[in-house]
C-alpha positions in Angstrom: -4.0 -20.8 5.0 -1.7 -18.2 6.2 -1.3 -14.8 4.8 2.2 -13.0 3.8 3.1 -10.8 4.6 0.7 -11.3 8.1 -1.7 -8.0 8.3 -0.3 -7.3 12.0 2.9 -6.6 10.7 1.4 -4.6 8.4 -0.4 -2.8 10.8 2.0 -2.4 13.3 4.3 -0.8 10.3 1.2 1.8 10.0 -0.2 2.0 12.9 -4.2 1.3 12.3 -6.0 -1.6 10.2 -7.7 1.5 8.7 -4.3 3.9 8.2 -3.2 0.3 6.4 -6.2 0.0 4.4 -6.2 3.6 3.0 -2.2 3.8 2.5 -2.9 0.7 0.2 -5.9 1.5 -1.5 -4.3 4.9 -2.5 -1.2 3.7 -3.5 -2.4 0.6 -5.7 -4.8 3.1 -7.2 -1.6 5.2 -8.0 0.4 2.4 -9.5 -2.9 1.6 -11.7 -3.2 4.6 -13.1 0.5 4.9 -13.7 0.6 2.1 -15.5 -1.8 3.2 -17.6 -0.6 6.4 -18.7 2.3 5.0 -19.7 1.4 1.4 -21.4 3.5 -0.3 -18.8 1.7 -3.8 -18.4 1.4 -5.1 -14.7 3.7 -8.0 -13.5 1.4 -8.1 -10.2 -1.6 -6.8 -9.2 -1.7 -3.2 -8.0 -2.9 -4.2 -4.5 -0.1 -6.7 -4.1 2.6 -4.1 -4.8 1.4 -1.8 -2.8 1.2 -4.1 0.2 4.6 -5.4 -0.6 5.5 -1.3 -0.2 4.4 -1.5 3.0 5.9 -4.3 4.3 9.2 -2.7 3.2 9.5 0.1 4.1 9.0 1.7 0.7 5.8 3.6 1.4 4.3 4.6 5.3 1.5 6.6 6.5 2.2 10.4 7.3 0.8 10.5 10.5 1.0 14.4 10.5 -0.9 15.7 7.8 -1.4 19.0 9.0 -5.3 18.6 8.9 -8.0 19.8 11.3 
């Protein structure tokens, strides 16, 4: 069974299997709670959006947060 889009595209968009993993979890949290607020049923999963974000383009990591 192969995954799409293939996590080391994913990754290599992002940079770490970690950076990828927190850049999704946020955003489908985000698109979760959005849709809440406003009523908006779902057409996909949160997760799977957000990964399709990723793959792209859409949403990337900010590598420089500015954060010691």
């Amino acid at each position: 069974m192969m995954l799409y889009p293939p996590v080391a595209d994913l990754v290599s968009k992002v940079g770490s299997r970690y950076a990828l993993i927190n850049l999704v979890a946020k955003r489908a949290r985000a698109i979760s709670a959005e849709a809440e607020n406003t009523g908006e049923p779902l057409t996909k999963k949160p997760v799977s959006a957000a990964i399709d974000e990723v793959y792209t383009g859409k949403l990337t990591a900010n590598t420089d947060s500015g954060e010691n």
